[in-house]
Steps between C-alpha positions, in 0.01 A plus 500: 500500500589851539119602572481191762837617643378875517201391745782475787515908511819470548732831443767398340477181341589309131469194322844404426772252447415196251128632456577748346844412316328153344195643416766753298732272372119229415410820240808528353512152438157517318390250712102469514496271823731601777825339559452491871260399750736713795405702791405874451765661754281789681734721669443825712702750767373539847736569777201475769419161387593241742602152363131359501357736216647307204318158626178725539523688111583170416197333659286822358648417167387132508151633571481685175651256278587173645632306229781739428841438671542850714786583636570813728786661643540856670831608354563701851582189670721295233772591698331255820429210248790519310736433811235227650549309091870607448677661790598797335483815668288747298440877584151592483283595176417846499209464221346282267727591208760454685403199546400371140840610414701230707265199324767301328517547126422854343193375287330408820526852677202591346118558725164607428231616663175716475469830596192658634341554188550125341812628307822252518769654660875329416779514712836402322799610708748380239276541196339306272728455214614166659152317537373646131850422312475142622824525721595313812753643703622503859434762766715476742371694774341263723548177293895334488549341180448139624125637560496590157655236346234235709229721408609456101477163558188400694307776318610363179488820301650401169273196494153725551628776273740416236542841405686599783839667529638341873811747583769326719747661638 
């Protein structure tokens, strides 16, 4: 996925979110088939991109590998969606970590990419400790804890990994 996603040339992109965190938490489990069948979040940061450019990377995306469930955001204009789907008033991102590091539970601010040379590249704004020490806890910097508590419950984390320490405050 991450040489597919790497065809976009985009500057400053990741694969992030659940991708990354369940393929994670799928290897700690020792499971040999993954637990998921989700969509592999590709996110990137372009403040020149107008609102079309995720349907086109998406479309690009499709073209490459169709059968996988893409999904792509440009993390510069969360703050436009996020007041269309919840009518909060967001300032502005001012890059892609910044970005990764509002995604609502620690163990999911986690990205990777490709640099030029085919060499992953991670961004972790809060660390990895979370994601690798099976731990589920709230971040609330963009998320209130009612997101956090619905997302416990219609990701059904405990279920898919039993090993998991879910922190509740």
């Amino acid at each position: 996925m991450l040489d597919v996603a790497s065809r976009l040339k985009l500057a400053s992109w990741c694969i992030g979110a659940g991708a990354v965190r369940s393929l994670v938490w799928d290897q700690l489990h020792g499971f040999a088939v993954p637990s998921s069948g989700g969509d592999v979040d590709v996110v990137y940061y372009d403040e020149q991109a107008g609102p079309e450019q995720d349907g086109e990377l998406l479309n690009r995306l499709l073209g490459f590998r169709p059968a996988v469930r893409w999904e792509v955001t440009n993390q510069a204009s969360v703050h436009h969606w996020f007041f269309e789907r919840h009518s909060q008033v967001l300032p502005p991102l001012h890059s892609l970590a910044e970005g990764i590091a509002t995604w609502p539970e620690y163990a999911t601010c986690v990205g990777v990419s490709l640099d030029s040379r085919k060499a992953i590249r991670v961004i972790a704004p809060h660390g990895l400790q979370d994601l690798f020490q099976l731990r589920v806890r709230h971040n609330p910097t963009r998320a209130s804890a009612a997101v956090f508590n619905e997302r416990l419950m219609s990701k059904q984390f405990s279920a898919r990994w039993p090993k998991l320490s879910i922190i509740q405050k």
